[in-house]
TIVO-327194 format. One record per residue (C-alpha): residue number from 1; x, y, z; residue in three letters. Coordinates in steps of 0.1 Angstrom, whole numbers. Each point is the difference from the previous one (the first is absolute). Layout:
// residues N
(atom NUM (X Y Z) ALA)
...
// end
This chain:
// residues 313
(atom 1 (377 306 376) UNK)
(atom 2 (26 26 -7) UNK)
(atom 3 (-12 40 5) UNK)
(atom 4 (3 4 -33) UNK)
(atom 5 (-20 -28 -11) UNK)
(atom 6 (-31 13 25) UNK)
(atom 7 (6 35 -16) UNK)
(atom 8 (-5 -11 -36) UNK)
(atom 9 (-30 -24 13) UNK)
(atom 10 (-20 31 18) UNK)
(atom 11 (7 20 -32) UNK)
(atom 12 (-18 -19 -22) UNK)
(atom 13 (-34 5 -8) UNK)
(atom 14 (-33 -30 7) UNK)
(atom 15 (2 -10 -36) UNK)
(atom 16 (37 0 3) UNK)
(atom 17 (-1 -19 29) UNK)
(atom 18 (-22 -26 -13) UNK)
(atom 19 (20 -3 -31) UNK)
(atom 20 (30 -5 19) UNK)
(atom 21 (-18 -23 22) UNK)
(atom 22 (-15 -22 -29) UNK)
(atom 23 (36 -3 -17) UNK)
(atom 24 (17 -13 28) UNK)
(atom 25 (-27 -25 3) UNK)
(atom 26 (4 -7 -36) UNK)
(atom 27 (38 -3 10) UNK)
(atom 28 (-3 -22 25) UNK)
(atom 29 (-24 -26 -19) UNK)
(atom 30 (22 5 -35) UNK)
(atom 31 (11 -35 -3) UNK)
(atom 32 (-36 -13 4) UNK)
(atom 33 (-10 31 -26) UNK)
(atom 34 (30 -18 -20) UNK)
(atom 35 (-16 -34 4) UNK)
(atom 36 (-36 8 -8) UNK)
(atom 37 (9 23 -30) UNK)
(atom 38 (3 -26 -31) UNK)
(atom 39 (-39 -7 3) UNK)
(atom 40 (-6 35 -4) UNK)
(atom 41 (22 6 -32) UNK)
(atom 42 (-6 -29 -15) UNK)
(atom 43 (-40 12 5) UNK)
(atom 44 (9 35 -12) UNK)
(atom 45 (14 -10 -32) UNK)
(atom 46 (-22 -29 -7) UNK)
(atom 47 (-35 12 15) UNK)
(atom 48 (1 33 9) UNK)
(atom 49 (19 17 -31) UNK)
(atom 50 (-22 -24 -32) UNK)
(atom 51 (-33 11 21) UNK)
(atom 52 (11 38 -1) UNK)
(atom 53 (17 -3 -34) UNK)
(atom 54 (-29 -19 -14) UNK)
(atom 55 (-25 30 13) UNK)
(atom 56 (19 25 -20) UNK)
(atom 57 (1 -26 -31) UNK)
(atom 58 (-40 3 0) UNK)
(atom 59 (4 36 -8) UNK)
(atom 60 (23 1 -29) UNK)
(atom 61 (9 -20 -29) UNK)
(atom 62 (28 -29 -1) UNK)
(atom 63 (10 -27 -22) UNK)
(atom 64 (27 -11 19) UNK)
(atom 65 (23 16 -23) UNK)
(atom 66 (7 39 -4) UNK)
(atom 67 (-14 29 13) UNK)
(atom 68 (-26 -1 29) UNK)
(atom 69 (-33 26 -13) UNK)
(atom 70 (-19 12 24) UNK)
(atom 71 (-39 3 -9) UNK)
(atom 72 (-15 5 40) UNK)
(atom 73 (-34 -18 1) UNK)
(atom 74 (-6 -17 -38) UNK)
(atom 75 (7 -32 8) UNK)
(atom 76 (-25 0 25) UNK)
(atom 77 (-22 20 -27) UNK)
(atom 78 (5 -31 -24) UNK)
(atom 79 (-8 -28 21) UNK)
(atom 80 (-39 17 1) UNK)
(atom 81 (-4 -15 -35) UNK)
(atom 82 (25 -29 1) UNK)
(atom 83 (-24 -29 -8) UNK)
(atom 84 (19 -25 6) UNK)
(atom 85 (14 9 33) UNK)
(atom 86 (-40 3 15) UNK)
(atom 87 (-4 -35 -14) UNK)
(atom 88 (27 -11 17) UNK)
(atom 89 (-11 17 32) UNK)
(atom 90 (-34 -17 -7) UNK)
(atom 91 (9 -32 -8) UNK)
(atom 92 (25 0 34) UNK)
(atom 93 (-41 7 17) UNK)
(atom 94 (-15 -30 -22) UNK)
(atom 95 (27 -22 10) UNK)
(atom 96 (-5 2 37) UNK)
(atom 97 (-39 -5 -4) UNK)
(atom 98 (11 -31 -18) UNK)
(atom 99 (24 -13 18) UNK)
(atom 100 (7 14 36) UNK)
(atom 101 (-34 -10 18) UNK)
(atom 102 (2 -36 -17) UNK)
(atom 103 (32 -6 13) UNK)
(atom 104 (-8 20 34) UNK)
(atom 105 (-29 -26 7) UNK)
(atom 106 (22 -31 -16) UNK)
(atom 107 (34 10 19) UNK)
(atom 108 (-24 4 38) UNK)
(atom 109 (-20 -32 -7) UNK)
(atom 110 (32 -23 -6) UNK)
(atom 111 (16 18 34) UNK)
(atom 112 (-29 -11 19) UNK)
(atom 113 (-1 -39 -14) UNK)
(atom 114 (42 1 11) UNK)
(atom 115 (-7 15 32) UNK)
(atom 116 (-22 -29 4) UNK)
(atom 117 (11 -25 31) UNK)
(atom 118 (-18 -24 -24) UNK)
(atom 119 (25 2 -27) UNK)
(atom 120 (33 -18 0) UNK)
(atom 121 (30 7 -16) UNK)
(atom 122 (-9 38 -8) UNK)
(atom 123 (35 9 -2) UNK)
(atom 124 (8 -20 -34) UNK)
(atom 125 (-37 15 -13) UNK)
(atom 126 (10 31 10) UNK)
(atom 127 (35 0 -18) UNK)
(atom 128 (-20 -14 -29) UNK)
(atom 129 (-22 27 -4) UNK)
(atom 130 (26 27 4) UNK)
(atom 131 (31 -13 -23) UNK)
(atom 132 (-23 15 -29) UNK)
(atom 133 (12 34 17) UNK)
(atom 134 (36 -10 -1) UNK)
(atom 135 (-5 -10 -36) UNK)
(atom 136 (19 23 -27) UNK)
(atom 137 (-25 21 -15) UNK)
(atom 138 (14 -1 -32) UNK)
(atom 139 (0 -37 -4) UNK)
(atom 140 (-38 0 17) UNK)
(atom 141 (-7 26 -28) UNK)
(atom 142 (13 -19 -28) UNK)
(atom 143 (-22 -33 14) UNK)
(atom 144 (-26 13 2) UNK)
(atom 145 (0 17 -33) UNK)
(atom 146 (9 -36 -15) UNK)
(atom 147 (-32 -11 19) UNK)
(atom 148 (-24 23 -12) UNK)
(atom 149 (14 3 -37) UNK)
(atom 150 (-31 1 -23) UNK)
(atom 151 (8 -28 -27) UNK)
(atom 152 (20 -21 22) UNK)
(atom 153 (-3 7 33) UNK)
(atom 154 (-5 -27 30) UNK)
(atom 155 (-32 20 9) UNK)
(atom 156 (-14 -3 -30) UNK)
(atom 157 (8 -34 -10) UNK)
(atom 158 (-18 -9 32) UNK)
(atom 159 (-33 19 -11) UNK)
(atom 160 (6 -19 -37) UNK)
(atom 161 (-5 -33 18) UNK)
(atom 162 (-41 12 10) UNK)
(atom 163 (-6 20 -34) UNK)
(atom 164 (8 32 14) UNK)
(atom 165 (19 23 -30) UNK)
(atom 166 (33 19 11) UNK)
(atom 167 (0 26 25) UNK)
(atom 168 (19 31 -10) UNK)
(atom 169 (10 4 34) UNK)
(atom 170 (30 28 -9) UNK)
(atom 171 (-10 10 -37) UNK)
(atom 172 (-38 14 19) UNK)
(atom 173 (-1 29 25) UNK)
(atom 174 (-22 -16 23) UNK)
(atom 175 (19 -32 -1) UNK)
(atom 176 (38 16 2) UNK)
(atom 177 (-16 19 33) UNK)
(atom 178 (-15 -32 15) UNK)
(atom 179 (34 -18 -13) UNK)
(atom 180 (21 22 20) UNK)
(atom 181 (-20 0 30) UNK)
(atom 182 (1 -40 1) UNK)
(atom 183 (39 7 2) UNK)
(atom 184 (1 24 24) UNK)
(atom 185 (-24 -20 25) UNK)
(atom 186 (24 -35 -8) UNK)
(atom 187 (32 24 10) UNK)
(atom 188 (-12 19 29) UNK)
(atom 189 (-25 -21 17) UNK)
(atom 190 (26 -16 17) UNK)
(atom 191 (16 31 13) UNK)
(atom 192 (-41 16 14) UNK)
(atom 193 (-4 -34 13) UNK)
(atom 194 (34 0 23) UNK)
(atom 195 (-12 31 8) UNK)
(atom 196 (-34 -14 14) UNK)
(atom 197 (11 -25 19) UNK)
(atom 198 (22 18 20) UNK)
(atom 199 (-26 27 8) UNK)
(atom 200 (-20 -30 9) UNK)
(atom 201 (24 -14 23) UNK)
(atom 202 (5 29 19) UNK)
(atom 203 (-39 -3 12) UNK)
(atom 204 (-1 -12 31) UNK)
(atom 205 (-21 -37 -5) UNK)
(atom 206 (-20 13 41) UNK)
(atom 207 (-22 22 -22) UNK)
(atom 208 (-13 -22 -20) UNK)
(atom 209 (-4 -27 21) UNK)
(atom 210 (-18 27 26) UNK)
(atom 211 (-23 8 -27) UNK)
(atom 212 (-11 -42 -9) UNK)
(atom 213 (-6 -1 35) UNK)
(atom 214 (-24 34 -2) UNK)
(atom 215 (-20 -21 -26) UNK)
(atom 216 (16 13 -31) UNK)
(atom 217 (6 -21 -26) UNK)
(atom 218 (33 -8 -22) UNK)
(atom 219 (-12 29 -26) UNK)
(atom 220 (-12 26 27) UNK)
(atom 221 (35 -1 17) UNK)
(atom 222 (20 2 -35) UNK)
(atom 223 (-20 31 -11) UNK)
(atom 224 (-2 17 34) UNK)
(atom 225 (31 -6 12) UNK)
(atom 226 (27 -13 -20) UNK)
(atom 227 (-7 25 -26) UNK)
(atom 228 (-1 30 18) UNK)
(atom 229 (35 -9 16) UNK)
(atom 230 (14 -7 -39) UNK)
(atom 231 (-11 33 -10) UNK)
(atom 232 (35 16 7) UNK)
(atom 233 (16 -30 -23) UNK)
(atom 234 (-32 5 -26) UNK)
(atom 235 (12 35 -7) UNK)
(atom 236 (33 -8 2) UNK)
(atom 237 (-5 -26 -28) UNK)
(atom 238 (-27 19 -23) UNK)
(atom 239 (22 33 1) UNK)
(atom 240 (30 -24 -13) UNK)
(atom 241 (-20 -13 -25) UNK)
(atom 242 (-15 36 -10) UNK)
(atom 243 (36 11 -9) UNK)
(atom 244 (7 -37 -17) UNK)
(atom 245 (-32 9 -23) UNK)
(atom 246 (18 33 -13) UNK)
(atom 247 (36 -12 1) UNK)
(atom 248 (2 -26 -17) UNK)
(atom 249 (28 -6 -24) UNK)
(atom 250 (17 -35 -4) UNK)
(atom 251 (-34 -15 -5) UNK)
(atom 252 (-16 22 -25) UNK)
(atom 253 (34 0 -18) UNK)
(atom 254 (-1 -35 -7) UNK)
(atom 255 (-32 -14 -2) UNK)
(atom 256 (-16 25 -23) UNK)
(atom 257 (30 11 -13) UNK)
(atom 258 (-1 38 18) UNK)
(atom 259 (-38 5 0) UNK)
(atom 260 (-16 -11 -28) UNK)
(atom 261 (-22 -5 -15) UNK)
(atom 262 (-12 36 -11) UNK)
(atom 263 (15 10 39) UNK)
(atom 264 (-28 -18 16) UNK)
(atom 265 (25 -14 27) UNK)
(atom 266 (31 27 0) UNK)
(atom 267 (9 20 34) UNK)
(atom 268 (12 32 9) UNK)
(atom 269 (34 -13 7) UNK)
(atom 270 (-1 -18 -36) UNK)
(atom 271 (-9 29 -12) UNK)
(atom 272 (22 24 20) UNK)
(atom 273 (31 -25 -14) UNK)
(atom 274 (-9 1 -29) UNK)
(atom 275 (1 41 -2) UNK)
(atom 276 (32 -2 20) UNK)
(atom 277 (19 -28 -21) UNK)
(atom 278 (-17 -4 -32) UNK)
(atom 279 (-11 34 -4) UNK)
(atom 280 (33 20 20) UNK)
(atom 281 (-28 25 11) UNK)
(atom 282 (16 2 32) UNK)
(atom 283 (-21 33 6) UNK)
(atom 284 (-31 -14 -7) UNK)
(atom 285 (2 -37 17) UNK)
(atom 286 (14 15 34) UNK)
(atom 287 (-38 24 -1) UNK)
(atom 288 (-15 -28 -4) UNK)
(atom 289 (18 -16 29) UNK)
(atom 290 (-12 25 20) UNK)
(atom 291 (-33 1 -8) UNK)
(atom 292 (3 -31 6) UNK)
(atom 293 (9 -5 33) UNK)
(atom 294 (-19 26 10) UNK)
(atom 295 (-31 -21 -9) UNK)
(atom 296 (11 -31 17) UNK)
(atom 297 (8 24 35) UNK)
(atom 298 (-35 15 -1) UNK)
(atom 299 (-18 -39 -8) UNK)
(atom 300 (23 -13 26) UNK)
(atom 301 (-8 25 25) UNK)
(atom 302 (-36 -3 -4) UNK)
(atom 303 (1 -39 1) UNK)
(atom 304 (15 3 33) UNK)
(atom 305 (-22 28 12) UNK)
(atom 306 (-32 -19 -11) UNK)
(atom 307 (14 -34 16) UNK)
(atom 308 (10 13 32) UNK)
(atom 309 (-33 22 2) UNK)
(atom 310 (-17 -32 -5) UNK)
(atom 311 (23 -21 27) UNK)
(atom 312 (-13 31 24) UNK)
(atom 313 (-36 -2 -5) UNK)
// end
């Protein structure tokens, strides 16, 4: 190093040193920097910037079109007396007592019968059991909406046959629920159940055969020791299907036509599209967003919480 170049070095100040420092490092790694840098614009423009942007939406007023008004904290001031956005919040809660534990308890009981030595062939039931998954929702919808028609449906012609009168299994609110919940179980069930059975085959098949030999019994071992050790998949699979129970879209779209009737079956994120791009209260659906994911972070956080309080005690 030249005397001048030790000069201008011992001249500088810490800070300046370390800034000079941390750019020749940047320097010297610039074409890995020049590699790695797509991800990170692409996620700039196309995460980070509609998060932020959206955020400042929920404080003004915007159609899409015009001039952007700025009214602070009344969106957020509407949504305390927007009806229709707590029954959507309330029916995404009615829908996962409905549905989530039934197909929970369905999903681990068909993991245990194909994790059976007993069964043969559990690959081609498996697959069978999961193409519902890989099934276009929109073409699932639309079946199942000719099956449970009122006048003509399959369902009902069935019940015809032993004097039963039509169902109005999506003109009732009870029955468009339970009609939507039979859906979601025949397209997800696959999905939990894949899910199951690779939590199951991760359990080492010593500890349950150490336990049979300690005198407990095929039921013992399952509830003291292969549940306990599916716990972390349990969670993982009940906090899925918490956010499936509130973010449902295709589904409700189809088979009750959006979230009819009288919104017994609509969503927040039915509801937040249809503010957004029937409405063009861009404003108002992107506070609602919020507030809505806010409430799925905090019930997220405390299923966790609670499940792995439980896993510790």
């Amino acid at each position: 190093m030249s005397d001048s170049a030790i000069l201008k070095t011992s001249r500088l100040t810490p800070v300046g040193a370390r800034r000079a420092s941390l750019w020749r490092e940047i320097f010297r790694a610039r074409w890995a920097y020049l590699f790695v840098a797509p991800f990170f614009v692409f996620f700039a423009l196309f995460s980070l910037y509609p998060v932020l942007f959206s955020l400042y939406l929920s404080l003004t007023e915007w159609k899409g079109l015009g001039p952007i008004n700025f009214v602070g904290l009344d969106n957020y001031q509407r949504l305390l007396n927007d009806t229709i956005f707590r029954q959507a919040m309330l029916n995404g809660v009615l829908l996962f007592i409905m549905y989530v534990p039934l197909m929970t308890l369905l999903a681990l009981v068909l993991a245990v019968i194909l994790n059976s030595k007993r069964v043969r062939g559990f690959r081609i039931f498996r697959t069978i059991i999961f193409i519902p998954y890989v099934t276009n929702m929109v073409a699932a919808g639309f079946a199942f909406r000719l099956l449970l028609n009122q006048s003509d449906g399959l369902i009902n012609q069935m019940l015809a046959v032993v004097d039963i009168p039509p169902v109005p299994w999506l003109e009732s609110i009870a029955g468009a629920r339970v009609s939507l919940c039979l859906l979601i179980v025949w397209a997800w069930l696959g999905y939990n159940m894949v899910l199951m059975l690779a939590g199951l085959q991760t359990i080492p098949a010593d500890l349950t055969e150490a336990a049979q030999i300690d005198g407990a019994n095929y039921v013992q071992s399952f509830m003291y020791i292969t549940i306990p050790l599916m716990r972390p998949v349990l969670t993982f699979s009940i906090v899925l299907s918490t956010m499936g129970s509130f973010g449902l879209f295709t589904e409700v779209s189809i088979l009750t036509n959006g979230g009819g009737p009288i919104n017994a079956t609509i969503t927040p994120i039915v509801d937040i599209f249809n503010q957004a791009f029937v409405n063009f209260r861009l404003g108002y659906a992107s506070a609602m967003a919020y507030v809505y994911f806010a409430f799925i972070f905090v019930l997220t956080l405390f299923q966790m919480r609670y499940l792995s309080r439980t896993e510790e005690t």
